[in-house]
C-alpha positions in Angstrom: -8.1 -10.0 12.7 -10.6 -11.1 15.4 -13.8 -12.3 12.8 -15.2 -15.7 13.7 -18.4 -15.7 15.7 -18.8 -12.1 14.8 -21.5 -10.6 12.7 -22.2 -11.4 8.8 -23.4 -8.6 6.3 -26.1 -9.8 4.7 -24.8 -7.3 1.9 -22.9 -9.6 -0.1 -23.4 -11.8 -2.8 -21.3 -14.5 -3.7 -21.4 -15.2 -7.4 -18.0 -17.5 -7.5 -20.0 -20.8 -7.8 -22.4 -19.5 -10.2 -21.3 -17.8 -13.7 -22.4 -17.6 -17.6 -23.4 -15.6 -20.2 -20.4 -13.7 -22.5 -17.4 -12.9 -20.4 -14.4 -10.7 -20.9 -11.4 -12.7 -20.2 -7.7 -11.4 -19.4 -5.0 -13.1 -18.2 -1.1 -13.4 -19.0 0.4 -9.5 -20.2 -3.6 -8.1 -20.8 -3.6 -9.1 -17.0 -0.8 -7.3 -15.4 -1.8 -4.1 -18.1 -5.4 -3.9 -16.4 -3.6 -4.3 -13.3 -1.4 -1.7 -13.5 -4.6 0.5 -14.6 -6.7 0.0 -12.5 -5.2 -1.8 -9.3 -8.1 -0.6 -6.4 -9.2 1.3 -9.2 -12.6 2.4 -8.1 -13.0 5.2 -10.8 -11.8 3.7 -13.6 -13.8 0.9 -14.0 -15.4 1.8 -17.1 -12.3 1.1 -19.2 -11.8 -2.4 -18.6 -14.4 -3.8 -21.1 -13.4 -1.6 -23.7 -9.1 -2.0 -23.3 -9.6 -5.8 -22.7 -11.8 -5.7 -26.1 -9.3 -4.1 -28.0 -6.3 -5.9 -26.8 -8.0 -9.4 -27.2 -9.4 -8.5 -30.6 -12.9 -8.2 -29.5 -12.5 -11.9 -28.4 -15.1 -13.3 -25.9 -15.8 -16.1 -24.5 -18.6 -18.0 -23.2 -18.3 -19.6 -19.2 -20.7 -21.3 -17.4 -19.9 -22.6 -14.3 -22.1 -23.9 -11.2 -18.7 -25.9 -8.7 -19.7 -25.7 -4.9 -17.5 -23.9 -2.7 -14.7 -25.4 -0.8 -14.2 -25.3 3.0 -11.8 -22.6 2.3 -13.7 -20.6 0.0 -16.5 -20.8 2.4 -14.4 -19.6 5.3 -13.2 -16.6 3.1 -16.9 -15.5 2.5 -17.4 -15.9 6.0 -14.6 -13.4 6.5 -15.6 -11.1 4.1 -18.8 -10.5 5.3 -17.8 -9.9 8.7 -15.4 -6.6 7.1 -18.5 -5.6 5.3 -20.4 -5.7 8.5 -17.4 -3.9 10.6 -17.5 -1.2 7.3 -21.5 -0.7 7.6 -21.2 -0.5 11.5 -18.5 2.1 11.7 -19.3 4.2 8.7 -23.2 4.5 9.5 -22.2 5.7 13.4 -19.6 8.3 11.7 -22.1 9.5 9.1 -24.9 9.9 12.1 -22.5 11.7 13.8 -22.2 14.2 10.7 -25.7 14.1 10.8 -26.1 11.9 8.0 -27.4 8.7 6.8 -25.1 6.1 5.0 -26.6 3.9 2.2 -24.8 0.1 2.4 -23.1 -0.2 -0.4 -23.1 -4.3 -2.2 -19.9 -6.2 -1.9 -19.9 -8.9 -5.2 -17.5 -11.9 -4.9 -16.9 -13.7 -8.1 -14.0 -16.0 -10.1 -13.1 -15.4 -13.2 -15.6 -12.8 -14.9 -18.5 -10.6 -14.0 -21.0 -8.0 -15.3 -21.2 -5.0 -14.0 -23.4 -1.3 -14.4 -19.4 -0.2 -15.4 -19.4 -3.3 -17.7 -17.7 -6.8 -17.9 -14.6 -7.1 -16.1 -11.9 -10.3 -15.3 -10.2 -11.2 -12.7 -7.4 -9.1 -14.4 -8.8 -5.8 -13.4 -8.4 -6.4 -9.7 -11.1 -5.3 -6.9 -12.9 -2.4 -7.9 -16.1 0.0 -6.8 -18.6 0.5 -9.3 -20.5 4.1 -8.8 -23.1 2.6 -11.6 -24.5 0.5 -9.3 -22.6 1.2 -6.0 -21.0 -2.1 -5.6 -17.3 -3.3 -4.8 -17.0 -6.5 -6.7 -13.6 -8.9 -5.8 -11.7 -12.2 -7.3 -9.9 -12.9 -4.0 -7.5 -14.6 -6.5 -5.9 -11.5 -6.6 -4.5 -11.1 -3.0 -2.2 -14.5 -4.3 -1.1 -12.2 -7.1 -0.5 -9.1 -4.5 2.2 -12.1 -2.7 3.5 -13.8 -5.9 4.0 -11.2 -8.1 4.0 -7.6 -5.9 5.7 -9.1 -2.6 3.2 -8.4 -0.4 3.3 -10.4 3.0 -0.5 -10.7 2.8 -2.8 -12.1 5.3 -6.3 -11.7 6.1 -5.9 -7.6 6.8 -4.5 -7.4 3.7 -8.0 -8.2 2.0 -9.7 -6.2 4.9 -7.8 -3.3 4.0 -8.5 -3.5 0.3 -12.3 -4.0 0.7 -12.3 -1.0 3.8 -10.4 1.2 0.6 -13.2 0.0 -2.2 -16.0 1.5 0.2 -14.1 4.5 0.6 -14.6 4.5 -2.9 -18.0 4.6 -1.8 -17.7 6.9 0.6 -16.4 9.3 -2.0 -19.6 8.6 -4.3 -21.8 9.3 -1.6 -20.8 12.9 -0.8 -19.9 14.0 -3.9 -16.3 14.1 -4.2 -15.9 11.2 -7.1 -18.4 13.4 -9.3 -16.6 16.8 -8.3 -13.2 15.3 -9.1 -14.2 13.9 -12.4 -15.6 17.6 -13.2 -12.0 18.8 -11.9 -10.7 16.6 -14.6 -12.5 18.1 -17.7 -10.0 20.6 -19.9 -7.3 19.2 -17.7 -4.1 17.9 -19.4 -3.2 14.1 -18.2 -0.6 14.8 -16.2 -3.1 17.0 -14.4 -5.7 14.5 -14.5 -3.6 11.9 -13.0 -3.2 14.0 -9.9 -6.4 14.0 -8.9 -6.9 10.8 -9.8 -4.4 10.2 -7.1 -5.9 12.5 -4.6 -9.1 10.6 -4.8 -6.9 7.0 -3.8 -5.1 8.5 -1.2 -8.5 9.5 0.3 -9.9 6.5 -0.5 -6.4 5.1 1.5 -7.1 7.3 4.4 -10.7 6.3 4.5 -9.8 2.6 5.2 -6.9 3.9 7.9 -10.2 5.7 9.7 -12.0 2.8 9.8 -9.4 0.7 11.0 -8.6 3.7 13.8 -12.6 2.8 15.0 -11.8 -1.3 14.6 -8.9 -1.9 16.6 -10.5 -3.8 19.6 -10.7 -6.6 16.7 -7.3 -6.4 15.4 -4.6 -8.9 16.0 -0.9 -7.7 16.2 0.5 -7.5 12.8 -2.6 -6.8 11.0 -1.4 -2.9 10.0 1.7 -3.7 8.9 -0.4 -6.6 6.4 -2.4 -3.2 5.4 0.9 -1.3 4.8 2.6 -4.1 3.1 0.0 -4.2 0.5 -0.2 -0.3 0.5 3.6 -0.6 -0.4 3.1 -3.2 -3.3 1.0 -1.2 -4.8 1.9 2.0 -5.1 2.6 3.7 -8.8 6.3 3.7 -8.6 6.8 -0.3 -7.2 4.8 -1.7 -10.0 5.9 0.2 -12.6 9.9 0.1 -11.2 8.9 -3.9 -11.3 7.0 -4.2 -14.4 8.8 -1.6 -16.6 12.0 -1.1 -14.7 11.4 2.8 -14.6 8.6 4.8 -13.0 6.9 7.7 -15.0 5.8 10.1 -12.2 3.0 12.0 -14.3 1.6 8.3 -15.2 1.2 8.4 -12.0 -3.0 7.6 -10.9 -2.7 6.0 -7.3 0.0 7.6 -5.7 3.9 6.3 -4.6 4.1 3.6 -2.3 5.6 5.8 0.2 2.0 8.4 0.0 -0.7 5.1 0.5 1.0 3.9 3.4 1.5 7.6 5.4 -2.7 8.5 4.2 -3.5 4.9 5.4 -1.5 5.8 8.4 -3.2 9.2 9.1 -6.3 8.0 9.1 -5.6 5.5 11.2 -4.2 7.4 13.6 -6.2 10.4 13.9 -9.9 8.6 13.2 -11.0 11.9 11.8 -12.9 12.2 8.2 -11.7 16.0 7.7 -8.2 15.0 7.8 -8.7 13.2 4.5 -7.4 16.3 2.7 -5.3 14.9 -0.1 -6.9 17.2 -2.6 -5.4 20.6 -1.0 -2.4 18.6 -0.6 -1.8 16.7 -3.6 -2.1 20.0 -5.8 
């Protein structure tokens, strides 16, 4: 992607040199169980505190930290602040268009632990959009774990396409569908539950595929196929078919590897917010 000399977001806040108080920490099996949870999870952040609590024996652990950045750290927040900005940019001209106004959303970069409105999460729980306080907060440890352990090619699309599917998270918040589907959920069994769990990150999906559709005079050649690469990692059926060694469709909250990449696709090929429909056609 085309970033450097480009403009910053002054929307993020970079907590990875600076940490302490009481942190929930997962790592090892906890890890990959949070992962598999709540992998781009934007509506299921809530449960991390209490499932890492309860697995860990209500174990915490104090962390204070306060190491400068590397160069390469430095470069990374660079980088991500530059999405943020593309995000803020495209969404606010697609909202005017709609005739309304979008509210910038706060993009939190930390190591290790952080508290959040949704609670305390680890690095474990993978990026994630808090509606509590309408902020995507991000280890960008994880994208090593997306290559190492999921087989993603990665790259720096990769992460672009993660944090452009966090703020359709926020997108989601903002007109109402996250609060609509979690009323849709109410009386439901899980199995139905689950599926519109997976119609809201398949929007979410198609959300980031828009705004890629209204980027593309900054992207480099090979930067969708980074997007769909990770899309494929980390779809319900490859991590479960790699971690359990059988998938269990009605388990199912994301959606198949094979449904991120086409709604990531459609979006960005036809640039058009009403397309999103994954609701009408998950059902």
């Amino acid at each position: 992607m085309k970033w450097q000399g480009r403009r910053q977001s002054d929307n993020v806040e970079d907590r990875r040199g600076i940490s302490g108080g009481k942190a929930v920490v997962g790592g090892g099996i906890i890890g990959i169980i949070i992962l598999l949870v709540n992998v781009f999870g934007g509506e299921n952040a809530q449960m991390i505190t209490p499932v890492l609590e309860q697995l860990q024996g209500g174990q915490q652990q104090q962390t204070e930290t306060s190491a400068p950045l590397s160069k390469e750290d430095e470069e990374m927040g660079n980088f991500v602040k530059v999405v943020l900005a593309d995000n803020e940019d495209i969404w606010s001209k697609i909202f005017s268009e709609h005739g309304m106004t979008y509210e910038k959303p706060k993009l939190v970069l930390f190591k290790g632990s952080v508290q959040t409105a949704c609670g305390g999460a680890s690095s474990a729980s993978g990026p994630f959009y808090c509606p509590g306080d309408r902020k995507v907060y991000m280890d960008l440890a994880f994208f090593e774990e997306l290559k190492t352990k999921f087989g993603a090619k990665g790259g720096d699309f990769a992460i672009a396409y993660v944090i452009a599917h966090e703020i359709g998270h926020h997108i989601q918040t903002l007109l109402g569908t996250s609060a609509k589907m979690r009323q849709e959920q109410q009386g439901k069994s899980e199995a139905e539950a689950n599926k519109l769990s997976v119609a809201l990150e398949l929007q979410a999906d198609f959300y980031a595929g828009v705004w890629a559709h209204y980027n593309q005079e900054n992207l480099d050649t090979g930067d969708i196929e980074e997007a769909l690469s990770a899309a494929n990692a980390v779809g319900d059926d490859a991590i479960q078919s790699k971690m359990q060694g059988h998938v269990v469709p009605d388990s199912f909250t994301h959606g198949t590897s094979e449904q991120r990449m086409y709604w990531f696709k459609k979006g960005f090929k036809t640039g058009d917010i009403k397309q999103g429909t994954t609701f009408e056609e998950i059902r």
